[in-house]
Backbone as CSV, one residue per row, in Angstrom:
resi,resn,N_x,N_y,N_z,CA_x,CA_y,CA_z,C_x,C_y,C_z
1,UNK,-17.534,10.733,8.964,-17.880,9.649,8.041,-17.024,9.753,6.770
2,UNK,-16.832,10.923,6.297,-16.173,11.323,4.863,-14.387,11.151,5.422
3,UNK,-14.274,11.392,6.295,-12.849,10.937,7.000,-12.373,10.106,6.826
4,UNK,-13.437,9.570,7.730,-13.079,7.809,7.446,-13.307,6.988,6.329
5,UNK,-14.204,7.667,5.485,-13.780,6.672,3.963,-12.218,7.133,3.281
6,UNK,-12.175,8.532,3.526,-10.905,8.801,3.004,-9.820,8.087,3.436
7,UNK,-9.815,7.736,5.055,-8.953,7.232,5.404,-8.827,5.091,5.443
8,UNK,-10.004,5.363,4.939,-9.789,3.461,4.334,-9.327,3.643,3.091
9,UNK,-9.577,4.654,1.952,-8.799,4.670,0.808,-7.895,4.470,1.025
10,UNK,-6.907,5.139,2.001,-5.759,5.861,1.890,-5.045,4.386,1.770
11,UNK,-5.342,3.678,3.391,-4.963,2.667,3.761,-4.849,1.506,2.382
12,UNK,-5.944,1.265,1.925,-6.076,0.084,0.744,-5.439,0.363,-0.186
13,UNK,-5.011,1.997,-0.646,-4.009,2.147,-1.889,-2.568,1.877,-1.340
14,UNK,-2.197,1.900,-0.121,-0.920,1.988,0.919,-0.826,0.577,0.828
15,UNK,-1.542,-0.304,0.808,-1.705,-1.720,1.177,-1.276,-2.311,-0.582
16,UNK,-1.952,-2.070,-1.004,-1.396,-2.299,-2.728,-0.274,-2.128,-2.972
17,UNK,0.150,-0.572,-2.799,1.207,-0.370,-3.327,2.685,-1.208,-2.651
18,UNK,2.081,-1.669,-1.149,3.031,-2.558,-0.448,3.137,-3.396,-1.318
19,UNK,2.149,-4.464,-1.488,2.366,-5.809,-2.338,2.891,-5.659,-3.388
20,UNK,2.886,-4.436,-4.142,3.120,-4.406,-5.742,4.726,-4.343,-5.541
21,UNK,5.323,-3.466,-4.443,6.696,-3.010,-4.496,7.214,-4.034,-3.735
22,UNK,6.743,-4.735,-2.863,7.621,-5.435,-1.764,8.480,-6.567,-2.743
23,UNK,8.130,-7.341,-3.749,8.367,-8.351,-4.833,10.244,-7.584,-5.048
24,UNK,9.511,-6.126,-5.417,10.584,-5.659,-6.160,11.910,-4.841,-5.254
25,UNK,11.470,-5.051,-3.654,12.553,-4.288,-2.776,13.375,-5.517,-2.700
26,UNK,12.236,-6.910,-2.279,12.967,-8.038,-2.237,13.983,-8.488,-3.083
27,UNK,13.702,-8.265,-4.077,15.136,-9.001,-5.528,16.128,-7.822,-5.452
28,UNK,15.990,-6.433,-5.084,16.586,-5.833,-5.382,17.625,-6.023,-3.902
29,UNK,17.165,-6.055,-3.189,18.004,-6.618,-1.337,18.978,-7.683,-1.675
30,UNK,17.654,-8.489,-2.198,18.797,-9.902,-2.367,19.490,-10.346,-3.389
């Protein structure tokens, strides 16, 4: 049970930090 909350954290901070950086891989690519 404690696993698996850890491992939905993990996921939802992984998931953020996608959206927050993807903006900035994009301008920097293109």
């Amino acid at each position: 049970m404690f696993i698996s909350f850890k491992l939905h954290c993990f996921v939802f901070l992984g998931a953020c930090l996608l959206f927050t950086m993807e903006p900035l891989v994009a301008r920097t690519v293109l």
